[in-house]
Every structure is written in C-alpha cells, then in structure tokens.
N, C-alpha and C positions, 0 to 999 in steps of 0.2 A: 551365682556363677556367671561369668563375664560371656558374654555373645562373642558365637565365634569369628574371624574377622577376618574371611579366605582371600587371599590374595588376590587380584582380578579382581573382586565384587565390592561392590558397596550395597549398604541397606538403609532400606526409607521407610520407616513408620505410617502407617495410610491410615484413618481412620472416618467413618463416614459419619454425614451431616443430613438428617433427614426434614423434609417440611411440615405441612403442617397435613396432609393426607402420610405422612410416613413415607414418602416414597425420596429416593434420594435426588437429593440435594448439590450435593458434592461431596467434597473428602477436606481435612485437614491432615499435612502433610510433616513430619515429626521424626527429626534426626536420628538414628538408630548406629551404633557402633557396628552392631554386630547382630548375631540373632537375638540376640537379648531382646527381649520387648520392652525398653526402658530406654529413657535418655540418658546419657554420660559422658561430658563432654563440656569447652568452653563455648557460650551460646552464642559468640560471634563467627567461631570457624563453624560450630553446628550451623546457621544460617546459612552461610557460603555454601558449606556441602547440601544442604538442601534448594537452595538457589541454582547448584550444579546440576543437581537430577530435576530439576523442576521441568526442564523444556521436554525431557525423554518423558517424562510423567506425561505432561500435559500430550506429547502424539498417541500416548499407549493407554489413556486412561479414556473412557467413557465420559468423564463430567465434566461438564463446562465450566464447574467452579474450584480453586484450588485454593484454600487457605493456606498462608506460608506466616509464621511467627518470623517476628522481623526486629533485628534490634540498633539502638539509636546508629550506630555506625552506617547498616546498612539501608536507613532510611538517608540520610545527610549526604551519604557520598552518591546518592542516586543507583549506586549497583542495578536494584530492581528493576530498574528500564528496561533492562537486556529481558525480563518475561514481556510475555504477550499480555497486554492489561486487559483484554477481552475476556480474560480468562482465570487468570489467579485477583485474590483479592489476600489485602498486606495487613497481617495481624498487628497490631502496636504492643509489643509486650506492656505491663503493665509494672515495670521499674525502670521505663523509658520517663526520664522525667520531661514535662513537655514544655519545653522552655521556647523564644522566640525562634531559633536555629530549627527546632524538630516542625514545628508548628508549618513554618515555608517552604521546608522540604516538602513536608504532607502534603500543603495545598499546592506545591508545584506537580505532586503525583496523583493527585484528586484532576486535575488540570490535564493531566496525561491521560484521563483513562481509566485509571484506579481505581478500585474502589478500597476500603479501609472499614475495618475492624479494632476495634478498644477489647483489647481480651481480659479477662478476669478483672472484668469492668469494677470501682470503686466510686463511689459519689464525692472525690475531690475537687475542688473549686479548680485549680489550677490545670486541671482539664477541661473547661467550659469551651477552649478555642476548637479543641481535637474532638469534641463531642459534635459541634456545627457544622463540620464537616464528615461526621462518620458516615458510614452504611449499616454497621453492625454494631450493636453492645454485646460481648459475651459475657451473661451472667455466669457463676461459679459456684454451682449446686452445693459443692463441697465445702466453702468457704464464705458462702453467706447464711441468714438466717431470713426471718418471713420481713422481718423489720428493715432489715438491712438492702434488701430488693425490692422494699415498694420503697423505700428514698433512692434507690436508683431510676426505678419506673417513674417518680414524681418532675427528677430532675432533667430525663431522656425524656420524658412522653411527649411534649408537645412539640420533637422533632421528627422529620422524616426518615426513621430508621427504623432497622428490626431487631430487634430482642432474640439471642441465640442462648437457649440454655445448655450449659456446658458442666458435662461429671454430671448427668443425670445416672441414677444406677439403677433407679426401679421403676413399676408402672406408677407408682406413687408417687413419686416425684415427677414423673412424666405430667400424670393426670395438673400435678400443681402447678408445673410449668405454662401449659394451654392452659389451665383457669387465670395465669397470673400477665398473659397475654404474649409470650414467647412465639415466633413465627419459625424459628428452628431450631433445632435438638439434636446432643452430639453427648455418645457416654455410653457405658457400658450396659446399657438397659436396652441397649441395639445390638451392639458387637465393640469389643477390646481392639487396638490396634491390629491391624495384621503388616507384618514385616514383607517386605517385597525386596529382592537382591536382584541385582544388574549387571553385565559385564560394567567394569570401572572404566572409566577417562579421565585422566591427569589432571585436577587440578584448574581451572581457570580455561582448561582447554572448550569450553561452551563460547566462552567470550571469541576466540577466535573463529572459532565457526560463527558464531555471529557476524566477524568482519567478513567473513568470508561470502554471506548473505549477502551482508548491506554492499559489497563488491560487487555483486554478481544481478545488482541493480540497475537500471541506460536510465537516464542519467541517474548514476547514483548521487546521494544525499553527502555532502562535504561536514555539514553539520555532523551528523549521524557515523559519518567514519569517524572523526577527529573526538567524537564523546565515546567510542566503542575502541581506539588508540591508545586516550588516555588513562582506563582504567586498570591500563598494565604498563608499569614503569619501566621495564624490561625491552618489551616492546618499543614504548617511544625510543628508547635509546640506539633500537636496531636500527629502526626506518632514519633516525636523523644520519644515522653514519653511514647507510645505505644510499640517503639523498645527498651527501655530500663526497661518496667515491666516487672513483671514474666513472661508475656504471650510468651517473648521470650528467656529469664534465660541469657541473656550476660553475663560475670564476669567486664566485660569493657564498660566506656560507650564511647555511641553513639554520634557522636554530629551534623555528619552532614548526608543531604539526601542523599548523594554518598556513605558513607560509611554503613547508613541501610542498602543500596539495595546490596549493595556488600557483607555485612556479613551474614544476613537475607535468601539470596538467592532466584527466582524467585515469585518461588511458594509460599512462604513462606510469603514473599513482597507484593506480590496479597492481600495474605487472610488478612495481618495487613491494608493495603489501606482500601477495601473494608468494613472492621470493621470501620474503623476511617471516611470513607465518609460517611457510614451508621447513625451515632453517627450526623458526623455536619447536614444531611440532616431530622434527626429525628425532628427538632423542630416543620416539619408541619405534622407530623404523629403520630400514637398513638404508643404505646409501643406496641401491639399485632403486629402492620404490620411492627417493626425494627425485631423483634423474627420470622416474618413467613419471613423475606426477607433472615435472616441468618439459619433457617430452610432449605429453599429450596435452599438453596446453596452448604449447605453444603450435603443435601439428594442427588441432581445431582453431583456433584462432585464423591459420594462416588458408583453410578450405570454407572457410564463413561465404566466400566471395560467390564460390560453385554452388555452394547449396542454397544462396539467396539467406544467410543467417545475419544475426547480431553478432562482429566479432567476440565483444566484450562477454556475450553470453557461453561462446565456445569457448573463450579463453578459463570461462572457471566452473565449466562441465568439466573439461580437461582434467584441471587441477583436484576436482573434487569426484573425481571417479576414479581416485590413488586413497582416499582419507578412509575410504572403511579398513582397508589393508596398511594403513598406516597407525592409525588409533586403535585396531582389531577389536573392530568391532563391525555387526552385521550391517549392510548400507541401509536397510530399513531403519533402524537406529538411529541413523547419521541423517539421513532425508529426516526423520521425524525431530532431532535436534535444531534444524538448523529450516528458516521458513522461506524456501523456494519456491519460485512460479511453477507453473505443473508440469511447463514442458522440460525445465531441466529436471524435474522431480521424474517423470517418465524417464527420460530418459536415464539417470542414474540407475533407477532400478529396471534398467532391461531392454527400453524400445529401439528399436532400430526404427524406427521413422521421424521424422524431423529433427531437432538436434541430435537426436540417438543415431542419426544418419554418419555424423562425422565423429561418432566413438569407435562404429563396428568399422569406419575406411581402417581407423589408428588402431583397433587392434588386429587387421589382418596385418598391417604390417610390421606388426611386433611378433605375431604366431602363424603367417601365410595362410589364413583360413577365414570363411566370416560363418559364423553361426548359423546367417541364412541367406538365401538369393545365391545369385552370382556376382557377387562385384566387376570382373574384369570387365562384364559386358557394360557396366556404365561407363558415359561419355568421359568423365573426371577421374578416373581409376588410374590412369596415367598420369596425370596430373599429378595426382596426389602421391606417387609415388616419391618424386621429386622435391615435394612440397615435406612429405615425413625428413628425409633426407636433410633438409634446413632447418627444422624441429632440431632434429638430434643435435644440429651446430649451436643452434640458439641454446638449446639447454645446457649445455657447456660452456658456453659463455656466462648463462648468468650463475650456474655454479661455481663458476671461478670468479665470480665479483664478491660471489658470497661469502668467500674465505679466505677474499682479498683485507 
C-alpha cells in the first residue's frame, strides 16, 4: 500500500546509528514518499529532497551526526555545500562508480569539512582512491558473508576509519559485528526507520534561504553568493536582467554573476538579490506580504542610523521577518533553516531589544500599536515616522522595476 502523500507535508525516513557503548550516535536520513516506511522514488530527486529537509533536520534533531546517501550528481556538482559539514557526513552510494571526476569532487569535500562514508562497502580495487580518503566503511550485514568482511577488514584496516555495520537485525549479529571490530551499528536489532513529516517548502527554496544567509553577512563573502547563485539557473537569469534594467542604469551590459557583483557593488548586490529572491519566492504568497517584506526592509535599513545598527543587517531582518508568512511556515522553522547570528535570530523570533528594536518601530507603524513599552516617548519615534513613509516609496519603486 502506497504511503500516503498529504499535501503540505513531506516525509524523511530517520533511522539511528549507535556506538560502541549503544548509545546514539546519530541518525541516517532516507527518502520516504509518504507514510510508507520504504523508499520509492529516482535516487537523484530522492537526494535533492532529502538535501531539502536536511538543514530543518539538522535545527530540530539532537545529533550532531547526519548521514545523507548521496549520488554521483550530487557529489560533482557540489550541491552538498549548502549543509553544514560540522554536521552531516556524505554517504557514497555504492553504484557511484569512482572514476577521476567523483574522486576531486570527494577530496574537494573532504577539504570542505566533510566527512565521507563508502556505504555498502565492497573490496573493489577501483575504489582504493575513495577508501584514502573515507571516514566510514559501511559494512552490509545482509549482503556480505564472514569471508567477504574480513577481505574488507583486510584491505580497510590499516586505514584511519571506522567500520559501521549496517542491516544488523539481531543480538547475534550484533555480538559478531563488535567481535569483527565494527565502531558503529545501524539495523533493525535497535529500531526500523521511523517516518517523520514537516510542513513542505517548494522545491530548491533552502538554496535561497541560504542566499539569503550568506546576504545578511558585513562584509559578505562574493565567492559564496556567486556558488549559492549559480546552483539555480532561473535565478541567474533574474539577477542578470535585474542588473542590466533601469533599476541599476549600466551603460554596458552585464553578462556574468562575477561581474554584477563587482560592478554593482555590495550593498547595492544585496538589495538587487533580495528583490529578485523576493519575486521567485512570491508564487506561494500574496502580493500584500512581497510589498510588506520590501517595506520593512527598506523601513530598518533606513533607522540603522538611530539605533547605532548595521544597515545591511536591518535591511534583511526586514526582509526575513515576511518569509514565515510567505513560505507558511512557523519562524522557528525558518530561523532553524537558514544559519543566522543570534541577534538577528532573536530578533526574528520576538525580541524587541537590539535589532528587534527596529521591527517593533515597523510594525507600530503598519498596526499603531507596539506590543511593549511606549514608543512615542523615544527620541526617534518621530523620525521614524517619516523614515516608514519613504519605505512605502522605496518599496514601490523596486516593485515596479520588478515587473518592469
């Protein structure tokens, strides 16, 4: 019977990995359609979608370790960057064949941060390169035999890795695994997958919250926008025709992401992204919350000055204190997506003191009220009155470049 597959939700397969006192380890993480407790699916979009929920995993999950099965595509084109390598470790499926191409990827991810797993490990020669560099062998309780695992052991052992046995299903095999020197254990002689479901978000929509991160960085990282750009074809094509409208008067065009951000310059680059993420993320949102997102962007941005802030930090508070109600989904969610410094993190979920200072000016003057204190009695109250007022202009303008 087919898992059922409710509109709104996605589901993630979790299943844990324990050490060698049993206690856990971490989880490997296993694409799931539906409720179904089974995989079904092509195992490249299955990776994507689990690459999707992997960053909401990794805020909501206890373990610091996250196995994710990864296949040749998604190791080559580098996708995996966008996780936090502190924390997941990249399974090699084991019909990745490991030719010169996979081998430079790896070690440019080994390089990164990464750590790496050979899963349903095999003693083929033409893996000696991806063995030099592993972390983990997963052996395959189900699919090897005693002969077949000590020429694994033989040709791993005198590397710096650890032996993960995998589809273990009883104490017995357990027991043979710790005699056969395994450091950790993963299989039904612990517990069977358990299904986990999520409110959904669209598709590739992670990657822009990522930009929207690596934006909401002084000075952000040029390299780091321009590889989190390029991963969406769509995207490059906004920002280039975005950098060559009026919105930013060149006499020359634009042609590539390197040289926007270099012409453009910072800040400038910011506010064109953050328009153009605004625009692809609009399709689950109404037109009032694109206008109130580049409202309050543009309103903290412009009271940075009063409260002694970093413009560029209010300008994508602003923007990202509209994304829960734009993606519907709860701002803990969204904070835990996406990896902010704390004080925009506080602030998004709730503070009124320091940057949360110039959310609660922008929402009295969206609903005449602030949730706490007296506003009128600060020195700036008036000011800012003024300052919302040129918000509202600003954000009409760049909504009308955007549909220019």
């Amino acid at each position: 019977m087919a898992g059922r597959t409710d509109k709104g939700l996605r589901f993630i397969g979790r299943q844990a990995i324990l050490d060698q006192k049993m206690g856990l380890y971490g989880h490997e993480l296993l694409f799931r359609s539906g409720t179904n407790n089974a995989f079904d699916g092509d195992p490249d979009n299955a990776t994507y979608q689990v690459l999707d929920s992997c960053l909401s995993m990794v805020a909501s999950s206890a373990s610091r370790n996250l196995f994710i099965n990864c296949t040749r595509e998604i190791l080559v084109n580098m996708s995996v960057k966008l996780l936090p390598s502190r924390t997941v470790v990249l399974e090699i499926l084991e019909s990745v064949t490991a030719d010169r191409e996979l081998v430079k990827a790896c070690t440019q991810l080994k390089k990164a941060g990464f750590r790496l797993a050979l899963d349903d490990f095999s003693p083929d020669q033409s893996k000696v390169e991806l063995v030099e560099i592993a972390d983990f062998i997963k052996v395959d309780f189900r699919a090897s035999n005693y002969e077949e695992r000590q020429e694994i052991y033989t040709m791993c052992g005198n590397k710096k890795l650890a032996f993960l046995a995998e589809k273990v299903e009883t104490q017995a095999e357990l027991s043979t695994a710790q005699a056969e020197g395994s450091t950790f254990f993963q299989g039904y002689f612990h517990s069977r997958p358990e299904v986990i479901s999520e409110s959904q978000i669209a598709s590739n929509t992670f990657a822009y919250l990522q930009l929207f991160a690596a934006l909401a960085k002084s000075p952000m990282s040029f390299r780091e926008i321009e590889h989190l750009v390029l991963l969406e074809p769509s995207l490059c094509y906004r920002l280039l025709r975005l950098a060559n409208s009026a919105l930013c008067g060149f006499r020359y065009r634009i042609s590539t992401i390197q040289t926007a951000l270099n012409a453009v310059g910072e800040d400038s680059f910011r506010k064109l992204v953050t328009v153009c993420l605004v625009s692809k993320l609009a399709h689950s949102a109404t037109d009032q919350d694109v206008r109130q997102a580049l409202e309050r962007a543009h309103f903290c941005e412009s009271v940075a000055p009063m409260l002694s802030e970093d413009p560029a930090e209010l300008y994508m508070l602003g923007m990202l204190s509209m994304m829960d109600r734009m993606l519907g989904i709860p701002m803990t969610q969204l904070v835990g997506l996406v990896f902010l410094n704390t004080r925009i993190q506080d602030a998004l979920l709730g503070s009124t003191d320091g940057l949360g200072r110039a959310l609660e000016l922008c929402r009295y003057h969206e609903f005449g009220r602030a949730s706490e204190g007296n506003l009128e009695s600060d020195a700036y109250f008036i000011d800012s009155a003024s300052k919302y007022f040129e918000a509202l202009l600003s954000a009409g303008c760049a909504l009308h470049a955007l549909d220019s």
